[in-house]
BALO-181817 format. One record per residue (C-alpha): residue number from 1; x, y, z; chain. Coordinates in Angstrom, 3 decimals, always signed. Each point is the difference from the previous one (the first is absolute). Layout:
REM residues N
  nr        X        Y        Z kette
 NUM        X        Y        Z     A
...
//
This chain:
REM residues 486
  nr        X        Y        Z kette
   1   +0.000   +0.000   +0.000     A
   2   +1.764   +3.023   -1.529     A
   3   -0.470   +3.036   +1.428     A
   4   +1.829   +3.685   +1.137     A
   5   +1.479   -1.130   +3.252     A
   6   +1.832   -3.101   -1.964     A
   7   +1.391   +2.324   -2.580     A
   8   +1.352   +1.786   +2.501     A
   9   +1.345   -2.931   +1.971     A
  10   +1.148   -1.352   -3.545     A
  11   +2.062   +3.648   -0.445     A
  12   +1.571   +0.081   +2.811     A
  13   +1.402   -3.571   -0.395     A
  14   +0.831   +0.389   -3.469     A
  15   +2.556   +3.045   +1.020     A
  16   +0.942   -1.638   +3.272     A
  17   +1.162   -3.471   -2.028     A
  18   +1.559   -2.942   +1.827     A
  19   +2.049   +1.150   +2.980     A
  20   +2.396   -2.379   +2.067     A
  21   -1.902   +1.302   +3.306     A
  22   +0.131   -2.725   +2.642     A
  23   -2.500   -0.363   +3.091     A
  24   +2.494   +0.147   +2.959     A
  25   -0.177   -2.970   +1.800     A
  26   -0.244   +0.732   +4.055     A
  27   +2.374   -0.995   +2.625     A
  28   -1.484   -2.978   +1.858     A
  29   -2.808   -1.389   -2.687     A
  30   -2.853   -2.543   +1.972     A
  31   -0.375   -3.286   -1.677     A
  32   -3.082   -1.319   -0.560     A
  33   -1.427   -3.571   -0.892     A
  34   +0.591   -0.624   -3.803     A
  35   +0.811   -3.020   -2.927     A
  36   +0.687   -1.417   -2.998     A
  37   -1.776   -2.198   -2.391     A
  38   +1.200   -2.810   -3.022     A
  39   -0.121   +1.643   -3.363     A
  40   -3.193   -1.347   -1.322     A
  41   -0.380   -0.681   -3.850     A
  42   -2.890   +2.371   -1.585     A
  43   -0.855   +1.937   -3.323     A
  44   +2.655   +2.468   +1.324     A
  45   +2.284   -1.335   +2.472     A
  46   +3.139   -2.354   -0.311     A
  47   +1.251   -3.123   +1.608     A
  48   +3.339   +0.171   +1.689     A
  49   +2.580   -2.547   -1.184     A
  50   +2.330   -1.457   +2.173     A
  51   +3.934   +1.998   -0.208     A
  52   +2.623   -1.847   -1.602     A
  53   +3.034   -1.191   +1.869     A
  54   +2.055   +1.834   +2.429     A
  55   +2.975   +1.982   -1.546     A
  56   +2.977   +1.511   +1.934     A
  57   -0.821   +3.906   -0.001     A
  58   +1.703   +2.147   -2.258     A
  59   +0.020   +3.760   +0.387     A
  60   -2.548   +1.635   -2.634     A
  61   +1.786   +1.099   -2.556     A
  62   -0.891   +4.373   -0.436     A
  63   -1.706   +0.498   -2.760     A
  64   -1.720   +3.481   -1.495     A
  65   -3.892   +0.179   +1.388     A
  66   -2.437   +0.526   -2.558     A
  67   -2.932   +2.301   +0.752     A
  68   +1.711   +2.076   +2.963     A
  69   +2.417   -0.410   +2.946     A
  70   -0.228   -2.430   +3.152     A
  71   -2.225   +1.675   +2.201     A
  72   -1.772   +1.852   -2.056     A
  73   -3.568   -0.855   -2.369     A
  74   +0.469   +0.337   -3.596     A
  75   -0.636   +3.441   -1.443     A
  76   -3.286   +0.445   -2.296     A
  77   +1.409   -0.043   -3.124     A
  78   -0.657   -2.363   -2.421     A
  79   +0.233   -3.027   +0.284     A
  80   +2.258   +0.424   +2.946     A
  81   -3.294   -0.620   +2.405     A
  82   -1.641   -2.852   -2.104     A
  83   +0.748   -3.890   +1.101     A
  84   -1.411   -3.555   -0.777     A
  85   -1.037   -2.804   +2.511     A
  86   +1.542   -3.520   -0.323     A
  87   -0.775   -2.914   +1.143     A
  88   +2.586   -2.726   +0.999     A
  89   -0.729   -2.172   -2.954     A
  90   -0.004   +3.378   -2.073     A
  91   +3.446   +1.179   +1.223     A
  92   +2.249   -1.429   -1.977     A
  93   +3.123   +1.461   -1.275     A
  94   -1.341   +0.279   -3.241     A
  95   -3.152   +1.508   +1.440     A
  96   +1.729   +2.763   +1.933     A
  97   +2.135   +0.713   -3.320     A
  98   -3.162   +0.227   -1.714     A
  99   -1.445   +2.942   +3.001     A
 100   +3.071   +1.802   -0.960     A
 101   -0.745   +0.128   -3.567     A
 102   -2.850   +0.968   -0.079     A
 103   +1.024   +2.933   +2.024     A
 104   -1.622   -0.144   +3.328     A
 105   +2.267   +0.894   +3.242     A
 106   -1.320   -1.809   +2.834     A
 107   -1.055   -4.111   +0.542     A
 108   -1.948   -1.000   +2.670     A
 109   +0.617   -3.147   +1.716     A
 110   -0.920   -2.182   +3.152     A
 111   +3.103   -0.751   +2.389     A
 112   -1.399   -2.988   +1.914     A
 113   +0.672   -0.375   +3.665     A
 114   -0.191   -3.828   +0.060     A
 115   +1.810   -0.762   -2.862     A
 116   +3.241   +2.351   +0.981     A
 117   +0.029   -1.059   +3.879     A
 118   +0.034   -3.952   +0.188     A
 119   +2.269   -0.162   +3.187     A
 120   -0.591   +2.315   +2.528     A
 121   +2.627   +3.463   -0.342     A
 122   +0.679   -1.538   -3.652     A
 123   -0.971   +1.897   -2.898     A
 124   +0.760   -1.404   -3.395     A
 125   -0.384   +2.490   -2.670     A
 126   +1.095   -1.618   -2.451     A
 127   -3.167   +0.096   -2.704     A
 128   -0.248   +4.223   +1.486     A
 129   +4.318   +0.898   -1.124     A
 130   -0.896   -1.753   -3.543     A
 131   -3.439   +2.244   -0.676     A
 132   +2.406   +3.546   +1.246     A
 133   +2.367   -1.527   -2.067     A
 134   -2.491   -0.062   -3.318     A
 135   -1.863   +3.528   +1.193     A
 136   +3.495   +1.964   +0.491     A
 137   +1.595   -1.611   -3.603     A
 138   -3.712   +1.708   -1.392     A
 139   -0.367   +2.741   +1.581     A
 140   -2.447   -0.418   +1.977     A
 141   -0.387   +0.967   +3.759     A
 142   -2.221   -3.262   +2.256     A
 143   -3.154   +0.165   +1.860     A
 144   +0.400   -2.289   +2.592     A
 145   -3.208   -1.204   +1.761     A
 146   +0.712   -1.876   +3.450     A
 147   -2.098   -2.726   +0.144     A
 148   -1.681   -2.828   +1.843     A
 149   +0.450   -1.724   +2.842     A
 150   +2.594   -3.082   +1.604     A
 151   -0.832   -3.267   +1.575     A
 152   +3.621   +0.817   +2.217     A
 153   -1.944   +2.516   +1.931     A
 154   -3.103   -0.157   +1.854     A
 155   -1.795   +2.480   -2.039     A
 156   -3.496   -0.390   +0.883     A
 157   -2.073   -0.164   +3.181     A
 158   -2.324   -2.591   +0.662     A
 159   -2.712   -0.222   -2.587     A
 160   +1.520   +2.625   -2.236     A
 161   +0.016   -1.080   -3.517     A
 162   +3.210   +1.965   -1.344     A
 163   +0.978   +3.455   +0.329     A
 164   +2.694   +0.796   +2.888     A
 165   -1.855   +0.537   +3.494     A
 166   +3.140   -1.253   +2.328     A
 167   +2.769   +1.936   +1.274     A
 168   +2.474   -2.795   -1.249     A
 169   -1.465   +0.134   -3.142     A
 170   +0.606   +3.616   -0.595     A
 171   +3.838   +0.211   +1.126     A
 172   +0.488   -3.140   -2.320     A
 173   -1.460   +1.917   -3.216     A
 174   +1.749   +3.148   +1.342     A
 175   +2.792   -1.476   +0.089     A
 176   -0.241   -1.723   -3.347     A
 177   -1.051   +3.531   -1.606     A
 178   +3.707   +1.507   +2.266     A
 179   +1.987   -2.392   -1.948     A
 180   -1.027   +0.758   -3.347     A
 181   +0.550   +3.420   +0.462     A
 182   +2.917   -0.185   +1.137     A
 183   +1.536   -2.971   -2.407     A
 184   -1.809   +2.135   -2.721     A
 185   +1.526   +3.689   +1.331     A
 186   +0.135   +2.620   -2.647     A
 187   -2.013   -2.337   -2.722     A
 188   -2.777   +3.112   -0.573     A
 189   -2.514   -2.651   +1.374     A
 190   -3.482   +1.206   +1.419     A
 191   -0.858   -2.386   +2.215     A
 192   -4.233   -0.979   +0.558     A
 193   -0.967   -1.293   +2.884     A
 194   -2.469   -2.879   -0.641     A
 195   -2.572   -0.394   -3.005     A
 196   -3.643   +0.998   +0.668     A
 197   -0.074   -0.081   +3.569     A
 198   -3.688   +1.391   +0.246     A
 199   -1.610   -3.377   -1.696     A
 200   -0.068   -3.420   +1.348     A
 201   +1.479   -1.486   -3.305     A
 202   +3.321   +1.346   +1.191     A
 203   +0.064   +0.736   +3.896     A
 204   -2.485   -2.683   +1.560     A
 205   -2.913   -2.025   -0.945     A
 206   -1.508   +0.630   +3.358     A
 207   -1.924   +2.997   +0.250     A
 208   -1.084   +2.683   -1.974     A
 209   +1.445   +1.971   -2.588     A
 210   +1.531   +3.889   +0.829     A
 211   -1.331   -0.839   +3.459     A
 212   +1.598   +2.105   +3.087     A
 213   +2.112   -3.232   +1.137     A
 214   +1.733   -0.354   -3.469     A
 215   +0.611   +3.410   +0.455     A
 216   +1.777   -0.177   +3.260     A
 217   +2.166   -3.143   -0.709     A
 218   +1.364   +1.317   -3.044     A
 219   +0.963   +2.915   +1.233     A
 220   +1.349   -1.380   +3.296     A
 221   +2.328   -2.365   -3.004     A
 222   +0.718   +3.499   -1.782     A
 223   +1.202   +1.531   +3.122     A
 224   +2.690   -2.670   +1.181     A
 225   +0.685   -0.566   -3.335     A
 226   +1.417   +3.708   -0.922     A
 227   +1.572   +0.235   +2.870     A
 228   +1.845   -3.206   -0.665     A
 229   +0.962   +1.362   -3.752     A
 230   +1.417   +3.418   +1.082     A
 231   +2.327   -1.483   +2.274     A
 232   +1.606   -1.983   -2.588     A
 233   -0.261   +2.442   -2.922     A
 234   -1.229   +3.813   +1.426     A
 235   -0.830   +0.987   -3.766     A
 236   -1.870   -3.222   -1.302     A
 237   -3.534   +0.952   -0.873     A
 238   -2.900   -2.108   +1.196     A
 239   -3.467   +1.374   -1.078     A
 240   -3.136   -1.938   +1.973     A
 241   -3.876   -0.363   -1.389     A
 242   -0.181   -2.130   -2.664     A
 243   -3.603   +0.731   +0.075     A
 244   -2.293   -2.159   -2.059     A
 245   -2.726   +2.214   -1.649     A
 246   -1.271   +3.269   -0.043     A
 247   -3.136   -0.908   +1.765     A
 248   -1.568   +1.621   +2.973     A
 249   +1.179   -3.292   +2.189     A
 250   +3.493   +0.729   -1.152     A
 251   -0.042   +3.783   +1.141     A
 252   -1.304   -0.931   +2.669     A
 253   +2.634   -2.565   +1.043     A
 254   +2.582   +2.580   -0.882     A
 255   -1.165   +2.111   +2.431     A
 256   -0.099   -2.128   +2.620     A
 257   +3.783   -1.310   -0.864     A
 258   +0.827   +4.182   +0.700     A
 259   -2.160   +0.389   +3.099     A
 260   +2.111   -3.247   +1.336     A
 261   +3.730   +1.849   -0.521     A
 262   +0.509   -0.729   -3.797     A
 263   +1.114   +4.076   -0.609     A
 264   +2.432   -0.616   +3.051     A
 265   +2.306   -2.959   -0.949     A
 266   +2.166   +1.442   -2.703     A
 267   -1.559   -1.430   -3.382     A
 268   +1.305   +2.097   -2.590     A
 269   -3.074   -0.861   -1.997     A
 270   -3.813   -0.954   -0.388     A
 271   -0.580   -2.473   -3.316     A
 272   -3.363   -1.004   -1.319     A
 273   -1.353   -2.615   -2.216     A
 274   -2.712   +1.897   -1.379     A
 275   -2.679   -2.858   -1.462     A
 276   -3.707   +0.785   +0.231     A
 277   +0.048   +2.362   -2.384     A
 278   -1.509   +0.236   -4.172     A
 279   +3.150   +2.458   -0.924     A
 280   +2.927   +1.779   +0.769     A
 281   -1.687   +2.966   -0.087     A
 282   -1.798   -0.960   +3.243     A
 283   +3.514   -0.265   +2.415     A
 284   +0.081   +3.640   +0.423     A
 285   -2.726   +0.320   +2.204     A
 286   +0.932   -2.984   +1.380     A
 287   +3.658   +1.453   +0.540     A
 288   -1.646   +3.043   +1.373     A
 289   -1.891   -1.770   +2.947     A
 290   +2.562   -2.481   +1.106     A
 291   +2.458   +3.339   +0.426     A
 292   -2.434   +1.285   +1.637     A
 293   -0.334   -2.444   +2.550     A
 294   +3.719   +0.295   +0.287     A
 295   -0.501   +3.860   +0.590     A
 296   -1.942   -0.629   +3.014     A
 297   +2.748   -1.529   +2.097     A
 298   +2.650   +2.273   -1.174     A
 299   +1.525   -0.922   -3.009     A
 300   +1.267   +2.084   -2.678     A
 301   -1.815   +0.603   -3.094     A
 302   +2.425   -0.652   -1.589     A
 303   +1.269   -3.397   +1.314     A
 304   +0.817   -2.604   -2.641     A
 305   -2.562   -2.111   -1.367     A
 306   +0.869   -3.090   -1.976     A
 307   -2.660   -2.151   -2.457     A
 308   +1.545   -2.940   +0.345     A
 309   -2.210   -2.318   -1.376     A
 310   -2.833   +0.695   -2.813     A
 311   -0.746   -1.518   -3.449     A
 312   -2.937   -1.033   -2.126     A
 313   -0.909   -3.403   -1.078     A
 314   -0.878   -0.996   -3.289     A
 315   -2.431   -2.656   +1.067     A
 316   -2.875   +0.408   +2.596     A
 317   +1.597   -0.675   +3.616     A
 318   -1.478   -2.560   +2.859     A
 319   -2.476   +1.729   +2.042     A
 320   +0.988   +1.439   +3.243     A
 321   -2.015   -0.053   +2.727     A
 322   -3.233   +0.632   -1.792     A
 323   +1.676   +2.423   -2.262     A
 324   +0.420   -1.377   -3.528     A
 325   +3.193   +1.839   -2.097     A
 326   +0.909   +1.523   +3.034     A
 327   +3.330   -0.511   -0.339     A
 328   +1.152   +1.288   -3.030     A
 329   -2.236   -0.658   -3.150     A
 330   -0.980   +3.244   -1.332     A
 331   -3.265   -1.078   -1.809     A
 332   -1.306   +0.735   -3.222     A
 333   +0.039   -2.673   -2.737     A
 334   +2.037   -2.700   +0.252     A
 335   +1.539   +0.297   -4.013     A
 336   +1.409   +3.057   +1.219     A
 337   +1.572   -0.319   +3.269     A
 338   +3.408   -0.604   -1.676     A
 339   -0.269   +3.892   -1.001     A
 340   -1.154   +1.075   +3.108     A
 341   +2.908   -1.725   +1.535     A
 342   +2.286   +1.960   -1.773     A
 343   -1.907   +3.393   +0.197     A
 344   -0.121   -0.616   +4.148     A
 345   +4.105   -0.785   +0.173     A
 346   +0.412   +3.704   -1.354     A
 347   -2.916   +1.730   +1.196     A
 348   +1.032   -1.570   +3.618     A
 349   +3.838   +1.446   +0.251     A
 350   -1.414   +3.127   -1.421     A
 351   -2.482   +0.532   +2.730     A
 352   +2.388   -1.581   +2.397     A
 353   +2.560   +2.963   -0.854     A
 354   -3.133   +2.719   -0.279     A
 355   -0.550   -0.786   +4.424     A
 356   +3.903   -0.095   +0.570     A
 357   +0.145   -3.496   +0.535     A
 358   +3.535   -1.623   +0.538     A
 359   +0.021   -3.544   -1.472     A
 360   -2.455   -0.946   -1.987     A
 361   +0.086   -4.195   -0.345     A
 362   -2.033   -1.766   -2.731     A
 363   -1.425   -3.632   +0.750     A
 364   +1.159   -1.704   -2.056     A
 365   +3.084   -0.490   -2.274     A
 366   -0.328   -3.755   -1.088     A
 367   -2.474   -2.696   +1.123     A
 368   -4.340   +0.155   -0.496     A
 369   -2.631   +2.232   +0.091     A
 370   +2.217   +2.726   +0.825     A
 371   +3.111   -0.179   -2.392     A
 372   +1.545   +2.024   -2.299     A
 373   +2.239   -2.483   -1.396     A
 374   -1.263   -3.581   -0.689     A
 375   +2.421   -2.963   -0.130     A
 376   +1.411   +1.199   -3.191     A
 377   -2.795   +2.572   -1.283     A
 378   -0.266   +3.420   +0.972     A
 379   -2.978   +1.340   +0.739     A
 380   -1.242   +3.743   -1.670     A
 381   +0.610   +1.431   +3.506     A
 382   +3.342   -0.701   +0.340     A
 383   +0.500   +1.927   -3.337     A
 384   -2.071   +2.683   +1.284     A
 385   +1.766   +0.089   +2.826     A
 386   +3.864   +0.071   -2.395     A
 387   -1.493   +2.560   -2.222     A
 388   -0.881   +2.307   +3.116     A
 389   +2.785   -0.451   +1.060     A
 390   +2.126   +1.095   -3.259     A
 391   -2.251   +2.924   -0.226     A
 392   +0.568   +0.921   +4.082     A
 393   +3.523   -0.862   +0.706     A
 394   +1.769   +2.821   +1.989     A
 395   -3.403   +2.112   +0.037     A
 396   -1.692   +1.098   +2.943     A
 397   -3.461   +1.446   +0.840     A
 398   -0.647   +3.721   -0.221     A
 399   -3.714   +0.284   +0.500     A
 400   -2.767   -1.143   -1.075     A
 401   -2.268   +2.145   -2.654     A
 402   -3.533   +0.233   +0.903     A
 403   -3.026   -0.345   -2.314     A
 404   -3.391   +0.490   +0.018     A
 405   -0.626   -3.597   +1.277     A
 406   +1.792   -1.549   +3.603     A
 407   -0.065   -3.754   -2.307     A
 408   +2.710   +1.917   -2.523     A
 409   +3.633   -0.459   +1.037     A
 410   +2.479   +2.254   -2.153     A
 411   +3.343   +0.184   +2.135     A
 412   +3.054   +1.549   -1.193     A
 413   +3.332   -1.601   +0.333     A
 414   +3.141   +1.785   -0.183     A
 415   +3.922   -0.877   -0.307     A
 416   +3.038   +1.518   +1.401     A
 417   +0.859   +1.392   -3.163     A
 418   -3.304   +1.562   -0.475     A
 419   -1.598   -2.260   -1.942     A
 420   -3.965   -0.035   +0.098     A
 421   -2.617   -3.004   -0.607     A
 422   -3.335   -0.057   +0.552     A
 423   -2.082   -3.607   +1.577     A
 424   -3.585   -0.187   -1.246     A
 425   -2.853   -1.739   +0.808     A
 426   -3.472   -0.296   +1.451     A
 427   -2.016   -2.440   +2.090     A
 428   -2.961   -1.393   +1.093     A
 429   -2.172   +1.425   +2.569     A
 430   +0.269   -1.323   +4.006     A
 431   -0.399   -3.653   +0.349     A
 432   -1.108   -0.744   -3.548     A
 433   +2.082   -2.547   -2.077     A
 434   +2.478   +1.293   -2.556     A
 435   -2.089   -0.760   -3.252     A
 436   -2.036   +2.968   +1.933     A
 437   +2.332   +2.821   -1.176     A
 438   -1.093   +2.851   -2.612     A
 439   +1.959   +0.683   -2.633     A
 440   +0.382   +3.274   -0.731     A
 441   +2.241   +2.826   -1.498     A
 442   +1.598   +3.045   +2.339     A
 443   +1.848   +3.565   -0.491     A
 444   +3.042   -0.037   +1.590     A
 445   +1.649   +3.059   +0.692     A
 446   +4.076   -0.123   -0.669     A
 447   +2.813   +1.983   -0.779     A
 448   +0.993   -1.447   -3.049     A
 449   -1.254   +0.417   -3.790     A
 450   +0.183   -2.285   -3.233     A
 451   +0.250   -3.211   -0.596     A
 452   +0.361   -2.582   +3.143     A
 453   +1.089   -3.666   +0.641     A
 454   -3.001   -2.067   +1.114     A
 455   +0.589   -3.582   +1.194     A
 456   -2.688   -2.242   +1.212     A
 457   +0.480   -2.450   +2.475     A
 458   +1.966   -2.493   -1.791     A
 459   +2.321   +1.897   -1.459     A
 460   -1.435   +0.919   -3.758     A
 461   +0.591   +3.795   -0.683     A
 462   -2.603   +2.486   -2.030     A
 463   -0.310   +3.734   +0.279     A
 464   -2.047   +2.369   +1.646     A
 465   -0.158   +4.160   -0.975     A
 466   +0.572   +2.591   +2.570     A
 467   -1.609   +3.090   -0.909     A
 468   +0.200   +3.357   +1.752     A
 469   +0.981   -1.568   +3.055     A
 470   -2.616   -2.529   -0.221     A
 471   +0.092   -4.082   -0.241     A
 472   -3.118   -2.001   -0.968     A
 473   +0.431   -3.410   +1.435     A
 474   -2.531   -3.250   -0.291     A
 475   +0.109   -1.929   +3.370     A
 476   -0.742   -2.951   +0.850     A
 477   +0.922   -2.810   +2.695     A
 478   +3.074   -0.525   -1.784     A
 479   +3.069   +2.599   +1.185     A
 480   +1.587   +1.903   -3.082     A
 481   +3.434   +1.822   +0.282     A
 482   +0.230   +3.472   -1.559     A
 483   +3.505   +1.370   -0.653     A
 484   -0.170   +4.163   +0.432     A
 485   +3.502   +0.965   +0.614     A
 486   +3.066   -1.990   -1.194     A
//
């Protein structure tokens, strides 16, 4: 629901960008009961696979970080904020290679507790040195999410069907989480604690979903666990949330993670997952509220928010709890959700970027409903996503142009040598399906005259006149890139 008070939110972000801000973590932190839960196979999700053999450790060598410095988020510029997940069976060298061709900066990736600590004080990380190996030789920087739980440690009280409720349970994931960060020192990895925390499918299967306990034993986890990290690297960054949805349930569970400490234990950033939703269009109010919750117990406006975890199926999804393509099928006709794939992978960074968003992650590179890239077959987002990024690369947002209608989206990108393009497109109204959008032509005010470069979203080039300092542009659901200034 666009209105004034969310462009104004949306300005103020969009000049503010991505800052390094950190919520200071206070002296003497309380723990609380907390867990952790076995990574569960679902439309989304990955099973963990068991480490390979223990190797004698070997200093890291240094290598160049890709996307920014250790310490530090990437800088919103594209594509130096855009990343892929993979799953383990999708992370092969040749996989990661392939992320790095295609130009993205970040992968994510689950670290699995139980599968690096098989003795007790042992961590192998064996299968972990070989995937920084393949993401520093391709530029890209890792997204490391620290998951599930260990059959070493009592994790669970009596009853409790995953998720980390015990005090033993917490130092032993801490601990795990302490000596990644500080084998993996100076790597430019974000660290995420935990997938989804707010459902069941991922915390416990007792329960309810974003109730007030989750709540509290996650973010009694998050506190010992950030504690445990800065002492053995001060400048790792660890971001919290993982937040499943941008449904009222999943504000509200945010803001009951806050009112339990969450702003006080040093996270140096929120991430959402934000499913539930027709378009990307929609995340900016959704953006809007959970920084407003945020606002409430002190945080900055401005303190980073990641998406680490959003795509759009090409296949209707499994209903979830009562809610059928819930979780990431975008509707409209089946024939066409190939192109609607594609349009969403662009129109989703862009609107990431638009709200000052720090990371933006798309489910999936390789595997189902999600993919971009098929066994050997790559799908038209995945050269949507190539081509945007060939049209982007080293541009940043400026602003974005308004129209006569809040469903047009005409941002301008600029260069550090000056250079100007133009993104174009429109969409459908709140909550409808994407076949819902109105094509349509605009007047587009721009300082440039003559004949202009027009490419469409994969890549094939027309022209467009600009006349008296005017542009007349057809949009549709499909982003076009206008070159204005060379």
């Amino acid at each position: 629901m666009r209105n004034t008070a969310v462009l104004i939110i949306l300005t103020a972000l969009l000049i503010g960008g991505c800052t390094e801000s950190v919520i200071q973590q206070p002296p003497a932190p309380v723990p609380q009961p907390a867990e952790i839960e076995k990574p569960k196979e679902q439309v989304k999700q990955e099973t963990p696979k068991a480490m390979e053999q223990e190797k004698p450790k070997v200093e890291p060598e240094k290598k160049k970080i890709s996307g920014g410095q250790p310490g530090k988020f990437p800088e919103l510029t594209v594509p130096m904020s855009l990343g892929m997940q993979l799953k383990p069976k999708c992370s092969t060298t040749e996989d990661i290679k392939e992320v790095g061709s295609l130009g993205a900066k970040f992968i994510r990736r689950g670290f699995y507790w139980g599968g690096v600590e098989k003795e007790k004080g042992k961590y192998d990380f064996t299968e972990y040195d070989r995937i920084l190996k393949d993401a520093d030789d391709n530029g890209l920087r890792v997204l490391a999410c620290l998951f599930g739980d260990n059959k070493l440690y009592d994790c669970r009280l009596p009853k409790k069907q995953g998720g980390i409720q015990t005090e033993e349970g917490r130092k032993g994931y801490a601990n795990f989480a302490a000596a990644l960060a500080g084998h993996f020192k100076g790597r430019g990895i974000i660290f995420e604690i935990w997938n989804e925390p707010n459902v069941r499918t991922f915390w416990r299967k007792d329960g309810m979903h974003n109730s007030p306990e989750f709540a509290e034993e996650y973010t009694a986890l998050v506190k010992e666990t950030v504690k445990t990290m800065r002492a053995a690297d001060p400048d790792c960054l660890v971001v919290a949330g993982s937040v499943s949805c941008f449904w009222d349930p999943s504000f509200n569970w945010t803001d009951s993670c806050f009112s339990k400490g969450m702003h006080q234990t040093g996270i140096s950033g929120w991430s959402v997952h934000p499913y539930g939703l027709k378009s990307p269009e929609e995340y900016t109010a959704g953006y809007a509220r959970m920084r407003s919750i945020m606002e409430k117990y002190g945080v900055p406006k401005d303190f980073p928010m990641l998406n680490t975890e959003r795509g759009f199926a090409v296949t209707k999804t499994k209903s979830w709890e009562g809610n059928p393509e819930s979780e990431g099928w975008a509707g409209g006709p089946e024939g066409m959700a190939f192109q609607y794939q594609a349009w969403h992978i662009v129109r989703q960074y862009m609107i990431d970027l638009m709200n000052g968003i720090c990371l933006t992650s798309w489910y999936e590179w390789a595997g189902e409903e999600f993919a971009i890239a098929s066994k050997d077959k790559k799908r038209p987002a995945y050269y949507a996503c190539q081509n945007m990024i060939k049209q982007l690369d080293g541009y940043s947002l400026k602003e974005r142009i308004k129209t006569a209608s809040d469903l047009d989206y005409i941002l301008l990108f600029e260069n550090k040598a000056g250079a100007r393009k133009l993104v174009a497109w429109t969409s459908p109204p709140l909550k409808e399906t994407p076949e819902k959008v109105k094509e349509h032509e605009v007047t587009v005010p721009v300082e440039a005259s003559g004949s202009l470069s027009i490419m469409d979203l994969m890549g094939k080039e027309s022209a467009v006149e600009a006349v008296n300092g005017k542009l007349s542009l057809k949009l549709s659901g499909a982003p076009q890139y206008v070159t204005l200034k060379r």
